[in-house]
C-alpha positions in Angstrom: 71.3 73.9 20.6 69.5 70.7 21.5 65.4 70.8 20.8 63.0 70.0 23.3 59.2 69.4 22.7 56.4 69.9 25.3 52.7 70.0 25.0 51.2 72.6 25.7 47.0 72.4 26.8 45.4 76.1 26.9 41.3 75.4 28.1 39.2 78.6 26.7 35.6 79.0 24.6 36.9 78.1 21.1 40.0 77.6 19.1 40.5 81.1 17.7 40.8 82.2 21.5 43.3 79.7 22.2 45.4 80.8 19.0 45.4 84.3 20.6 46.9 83.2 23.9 49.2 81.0 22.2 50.6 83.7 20.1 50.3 85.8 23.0 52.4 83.6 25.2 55.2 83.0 22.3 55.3 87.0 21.7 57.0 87.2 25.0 60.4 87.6 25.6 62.1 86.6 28.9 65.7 87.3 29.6 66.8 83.9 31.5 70.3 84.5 30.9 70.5 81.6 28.0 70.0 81.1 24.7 66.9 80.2 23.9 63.9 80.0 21.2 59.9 79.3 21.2 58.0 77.7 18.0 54.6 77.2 17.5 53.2 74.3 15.6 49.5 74.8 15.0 47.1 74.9 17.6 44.2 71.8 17.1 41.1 71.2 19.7 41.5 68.1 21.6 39.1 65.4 21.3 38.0 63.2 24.7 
């Protein structure tokens, strides 16, 4: 399988909450009829 890397922004109150919806979002599974996987690299705040 080839690897593919996307960013990913998630805009919430603080970083803890965006950890949850991350892990939230990779917990799901989703039959698309391929092969497929989802890792998570760390989520940091963004800085303007």
């Amino acid at each position: 399988m080839k690897t593919f890397t996307s960013i990913v922004t998630i805009r919430c109150e603080s970083l803890e909450q965006a950890e949850v919806v991350l892990a939230e979002r990779l917990a799901h599974d989703e039959d698309y009829g391929f092969d497929y996987s989802v890792t998570e690299n760390g989520a940091t705040e963004a800085t303007a």
